[in-house]
C-alpha positions in Angstrom: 86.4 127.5 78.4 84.3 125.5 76.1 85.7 122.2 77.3 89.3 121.2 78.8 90.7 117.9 80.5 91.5 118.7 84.2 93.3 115.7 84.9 95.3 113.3 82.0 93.4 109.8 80.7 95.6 106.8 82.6 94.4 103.4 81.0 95.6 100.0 80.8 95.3 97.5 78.4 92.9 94.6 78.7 92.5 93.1 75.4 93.1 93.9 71.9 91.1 97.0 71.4 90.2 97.7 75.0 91.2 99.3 77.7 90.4 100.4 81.3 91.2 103.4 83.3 93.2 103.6 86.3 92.9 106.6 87.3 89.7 109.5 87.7 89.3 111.0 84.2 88.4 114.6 84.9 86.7 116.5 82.1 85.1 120.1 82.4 82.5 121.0 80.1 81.1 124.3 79.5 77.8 122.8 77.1 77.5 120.2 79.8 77.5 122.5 82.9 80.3 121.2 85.3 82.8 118.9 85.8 82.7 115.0 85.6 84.4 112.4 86.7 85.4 108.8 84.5 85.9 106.6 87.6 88.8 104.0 87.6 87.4 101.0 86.6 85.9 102.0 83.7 86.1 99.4 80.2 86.4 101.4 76.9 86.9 100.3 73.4 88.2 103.9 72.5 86.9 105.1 68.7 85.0 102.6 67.0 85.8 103.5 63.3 84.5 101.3 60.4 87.4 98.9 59.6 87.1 100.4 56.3 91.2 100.1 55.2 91.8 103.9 53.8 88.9 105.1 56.4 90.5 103.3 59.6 93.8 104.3 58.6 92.9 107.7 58.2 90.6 108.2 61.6 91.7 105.8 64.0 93.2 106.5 67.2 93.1 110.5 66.3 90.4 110.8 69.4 91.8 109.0 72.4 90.6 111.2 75.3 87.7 112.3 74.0 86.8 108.5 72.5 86.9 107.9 75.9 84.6 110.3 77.5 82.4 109.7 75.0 82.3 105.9 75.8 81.6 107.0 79.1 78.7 109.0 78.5 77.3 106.4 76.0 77.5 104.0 78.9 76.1 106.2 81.8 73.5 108.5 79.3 74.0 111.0 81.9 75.9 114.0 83.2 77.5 113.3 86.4 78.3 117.1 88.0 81.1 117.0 91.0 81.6 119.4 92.6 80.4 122.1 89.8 79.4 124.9 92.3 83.3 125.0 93.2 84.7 125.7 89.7 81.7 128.1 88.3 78.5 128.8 90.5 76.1 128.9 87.7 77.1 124.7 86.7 74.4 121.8 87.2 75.0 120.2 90.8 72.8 117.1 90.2 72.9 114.5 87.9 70.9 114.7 84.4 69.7 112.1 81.4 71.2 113.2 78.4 70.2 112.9 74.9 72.4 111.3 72.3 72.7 114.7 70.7 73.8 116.1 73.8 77.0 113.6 74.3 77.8 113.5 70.1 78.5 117.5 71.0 80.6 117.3 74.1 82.6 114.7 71.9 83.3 117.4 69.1 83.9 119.8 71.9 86.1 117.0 73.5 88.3 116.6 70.6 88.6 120.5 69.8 90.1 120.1 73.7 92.3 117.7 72.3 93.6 119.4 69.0 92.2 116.7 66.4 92.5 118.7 63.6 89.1 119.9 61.7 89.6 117.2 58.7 89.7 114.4 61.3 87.1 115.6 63.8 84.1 116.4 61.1 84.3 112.8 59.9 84.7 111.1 62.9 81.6 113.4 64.3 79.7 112.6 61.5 80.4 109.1 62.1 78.9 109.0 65.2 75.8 110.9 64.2 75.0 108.2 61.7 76.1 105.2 63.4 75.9 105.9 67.0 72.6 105.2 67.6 73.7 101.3 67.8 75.6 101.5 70.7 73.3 104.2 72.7 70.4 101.9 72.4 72.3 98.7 73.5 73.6 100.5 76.3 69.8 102.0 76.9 68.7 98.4 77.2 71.5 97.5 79.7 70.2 100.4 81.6 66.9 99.4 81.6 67.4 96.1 82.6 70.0 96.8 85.5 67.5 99.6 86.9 64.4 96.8 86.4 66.6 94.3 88.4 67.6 96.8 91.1 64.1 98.2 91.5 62.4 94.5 92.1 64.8 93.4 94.5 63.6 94.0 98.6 
């Protein structure tokens, strides 16, 4: 098991483009070292593919489960483990930063789960290689800024 969805993605739409889960997202992953958990709640803007016509016809909306754990780890830049132990003693119990390298793998991992086919999944990983570092560092900053915030208050 190199990476499987435990439970199915449940979203609703918010706005053109976006969506937001309704239910837990369970994903188990092997390179990762447990199981983790996309809370309710969450906002996601599944695949953001280059509104290139040919290109966005070709790619978009091929990744939708794996789009969105991959939004989630973009968001969080962390692995999350619940309740690892349980499914394989050897799997991460706490919580660990991850590098962008890190979550660009457990998407190509996340969309062999899914059955994107190889022709899809290559471009779309390559993609995110080159154009991903945009969105990690904006959501680095929001990091950064929420932990400043939280740390200076009391």
């Amino acid at each position: 098991m190199e990476f499987r969805f435990v439970t199915a993605l449940v979203t609703k739409a918010t706005r053109p483009g976006w969506a937001q889960t309704t239910a837990q997202f369970v994903i188990e992953s092997a390179r990762l070292g447990g199981r983790d958990v996309v809370q309710p709640g969450f906002e996601l803007d599944w695949d953001s593919v280059p509104r290139i016509p040919p290109l966005h016809a070709w790619l978009k909306g091929r990744a939708e489960k794996a789009a969105c754990y991959h939004d989630w780890l973009y968001r969080y830049q962390e692995f999350r483990a619940h309740a690892s132990r349980l499914v394989n003693p050897g799997w991460a119990v706490e919580p660990y930063a991850l590098t962008r390298r890190q979550a660009d793998l457990a998407f190509l991992d996340a969309m062999v789960a899914e059955g994107v086919a190889r022709r899809h999944r290559w471009p779309i990983y390559i993609g995110v290689r080159l154009g991903g570092w945009i969105g990690w560092h904006k959501h680095r900053r929001a990091l950064k800024s929420t932990n400043a915030g939280s740390r200076s208050v009391g």
